[in-house]
C-alpha positions in Angstrom: 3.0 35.4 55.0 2.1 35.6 51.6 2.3 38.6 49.7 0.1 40.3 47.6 -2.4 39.1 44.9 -4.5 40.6 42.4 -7.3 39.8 44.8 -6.1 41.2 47.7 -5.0 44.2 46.6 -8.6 45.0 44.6 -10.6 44.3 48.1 -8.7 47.1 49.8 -10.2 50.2 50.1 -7.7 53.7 50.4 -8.6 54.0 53.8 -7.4 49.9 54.7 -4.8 50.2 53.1 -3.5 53.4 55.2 -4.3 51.2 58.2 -2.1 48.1 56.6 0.6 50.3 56.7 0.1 52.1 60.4 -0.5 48.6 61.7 2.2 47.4 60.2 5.0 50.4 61.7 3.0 49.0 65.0 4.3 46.0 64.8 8.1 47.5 64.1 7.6 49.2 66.9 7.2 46.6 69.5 9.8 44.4 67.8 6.3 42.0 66.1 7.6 41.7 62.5 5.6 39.4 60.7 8.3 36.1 60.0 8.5 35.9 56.2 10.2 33.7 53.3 11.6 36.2 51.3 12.6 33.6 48.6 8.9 32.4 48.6 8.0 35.7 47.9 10.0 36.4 44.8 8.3 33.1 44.0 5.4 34.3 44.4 5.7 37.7 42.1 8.1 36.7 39.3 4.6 36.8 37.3 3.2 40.1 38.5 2.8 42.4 41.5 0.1 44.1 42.5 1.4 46.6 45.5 -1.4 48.0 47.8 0.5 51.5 48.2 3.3 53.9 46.8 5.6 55.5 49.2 7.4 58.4 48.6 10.6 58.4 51.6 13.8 60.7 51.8 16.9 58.5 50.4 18.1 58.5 54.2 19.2 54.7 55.0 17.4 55.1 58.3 14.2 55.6 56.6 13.6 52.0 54.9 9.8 51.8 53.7 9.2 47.8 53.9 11.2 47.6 56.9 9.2 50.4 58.8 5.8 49.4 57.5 6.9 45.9 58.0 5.8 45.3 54.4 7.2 42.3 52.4 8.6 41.8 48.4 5.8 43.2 46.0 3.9 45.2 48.5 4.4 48.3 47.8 5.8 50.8 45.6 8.7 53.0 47.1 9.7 56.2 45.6 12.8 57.7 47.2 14.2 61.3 46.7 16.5 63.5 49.0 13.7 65.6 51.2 11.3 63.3 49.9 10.6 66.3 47.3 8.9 65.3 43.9 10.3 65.9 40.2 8.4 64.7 37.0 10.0 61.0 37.3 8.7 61.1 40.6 5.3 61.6 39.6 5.4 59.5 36.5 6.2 56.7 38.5 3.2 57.5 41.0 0.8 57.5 38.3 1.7 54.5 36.9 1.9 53.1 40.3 -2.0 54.0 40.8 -3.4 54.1 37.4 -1.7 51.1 35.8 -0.9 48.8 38.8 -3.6 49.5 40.9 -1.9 51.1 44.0 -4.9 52.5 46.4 -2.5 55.1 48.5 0.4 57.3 47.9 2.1 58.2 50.9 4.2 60.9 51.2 6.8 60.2 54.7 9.3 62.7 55.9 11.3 62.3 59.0 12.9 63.7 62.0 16.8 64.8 61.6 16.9 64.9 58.0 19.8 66.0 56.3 18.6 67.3 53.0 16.1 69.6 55.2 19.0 70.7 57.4 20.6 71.4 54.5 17.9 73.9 52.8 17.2 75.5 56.2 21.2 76.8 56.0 21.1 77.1 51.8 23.4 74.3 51.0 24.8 74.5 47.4 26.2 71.2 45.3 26.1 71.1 41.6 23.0 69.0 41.0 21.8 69.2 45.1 21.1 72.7 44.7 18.0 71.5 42.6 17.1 69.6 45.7 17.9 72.1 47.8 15.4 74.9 46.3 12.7 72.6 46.6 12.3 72.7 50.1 13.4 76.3 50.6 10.5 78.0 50.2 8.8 75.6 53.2 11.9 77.0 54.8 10.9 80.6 54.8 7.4 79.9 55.3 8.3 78.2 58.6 11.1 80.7 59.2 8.1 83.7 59.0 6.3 82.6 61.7 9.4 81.0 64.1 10.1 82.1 67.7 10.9 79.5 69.7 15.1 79.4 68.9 17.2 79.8 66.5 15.6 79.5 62.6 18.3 76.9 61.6 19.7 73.1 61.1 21.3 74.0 64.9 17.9 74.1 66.3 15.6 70.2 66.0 12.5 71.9 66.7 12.9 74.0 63.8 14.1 71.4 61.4 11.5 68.9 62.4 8.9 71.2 61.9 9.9 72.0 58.5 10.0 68.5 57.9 6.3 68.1 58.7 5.5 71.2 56.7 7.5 69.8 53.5 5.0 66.6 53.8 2.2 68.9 53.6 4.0 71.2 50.7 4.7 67.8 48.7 1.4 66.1 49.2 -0.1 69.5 47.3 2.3 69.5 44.8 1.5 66.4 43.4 -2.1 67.4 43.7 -0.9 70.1 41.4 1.1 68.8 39.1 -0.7 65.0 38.1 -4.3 65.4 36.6 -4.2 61.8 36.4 -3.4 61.6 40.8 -6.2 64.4 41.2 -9.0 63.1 39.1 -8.2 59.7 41.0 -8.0 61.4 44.3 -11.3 63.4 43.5 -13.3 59.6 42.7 -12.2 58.3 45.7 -9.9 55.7 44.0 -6.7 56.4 45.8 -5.9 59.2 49.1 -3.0 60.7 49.2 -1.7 60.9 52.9 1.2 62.4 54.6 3.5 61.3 57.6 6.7 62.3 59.8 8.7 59.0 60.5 10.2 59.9 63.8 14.4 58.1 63.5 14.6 57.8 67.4 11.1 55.9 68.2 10.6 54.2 64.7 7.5 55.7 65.0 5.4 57.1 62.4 2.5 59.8 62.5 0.3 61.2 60.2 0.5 64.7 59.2 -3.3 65.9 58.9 -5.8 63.6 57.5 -5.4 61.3 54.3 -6.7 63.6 50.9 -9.6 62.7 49.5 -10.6 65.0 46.6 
């Protein structure tokens, strides 16, 4: 399959290119990976790429973005921080993924069983990891407010997964917040910025709310 051209990626719309990427964890799913040269493909981009979408994933190895959107070389952009949480190189590299290169999504993914989430819901400290760790603990407590079906910590999967969905949602508005340039974009209707939960048992990926338009 080839990959992406300058062509290609202009005649997607925000909203095809979400489906690109659902269809494409489809296909992961039921073990229908498209076949292709990978050596063709770096071919085929040593002159440029032009990605459809930029994918901001936890560093966890389980959590590969091509492999789980079955995406191939010089698809897509892929952003990758403990807790998928966002810091200003993180958001740099969004903008230019959108405003220079012409991405038409970002796509924020957490997942089920994540370690940096565990990790904030029992207030892990490590040197620079604490950084991380303070990131997501305020989604912590705003779970933790409202949580009565357990035990409010890393022991309990209900708990941690649904701080992991909440975190999606709490890093989808951040970069809102934080990048004029992702917002004004957002608010034309150039780019939508959606959130998922990649589920590490199933493969499975589902949106959290509706992509952000605006």
């Amino acid at each position: 399959m080839q990959t992406l051209n300058k062509s290609g990626q202009q005649s997607l719309t925000p909203h095809a290119t979400l489906e690109r990427l659902l269809e494409g964890n489809r296909r992961f799913r039921e073990r229908k990976m498209i076949e292709r040269d990978l050596l063709q493909q770096v071919e085929e981009t040593s002159g440029g790429q032009f990605p459809c979408a930029v994918i901001l994933t936890c560093i966890d190895s389980r959590t590969p973005p091509e492999l789980v959107f079955d995406q191939g070389l010089g698809d897509v952009f892929s952003v990758r921080l403990a807790g998928n949480v966002v810091n200003e190189d993180a958001l740099g590299s969004m903008e230019f993924a959108c405003k220079v290169a012409g991405a038409k999504l970002v796509l924020v993914v957490g997942h089920t069983h994540c370690g940096a989430v565990k990790g904030a819901c029992d207030g892990v400290r490590l040197e620079n990891l604490t950084y991380t760790m303070e990131k997501i603990e305020p989604v912590v407590a705003r779970v933790r407010e409202g949580w009565s079906q357990g035990e409010a910590t890393s022991a309990e999967p209900r708990f941690v997964q649904a701080v992991a969905r909440e975190n999606v949602g709490a890093v989808r508005e951040e970069i809102l917040r934080r990048s004029s340039v992702l917002r004004e974009m957002c608010e034309a209707g150039e780019i939508e910025i959606a959130g998922a939960l990649y589920d590490v048992e199933s493969g499975g990926v589902e949106l959290v709310d509706s992509a952000v338009q605006g």
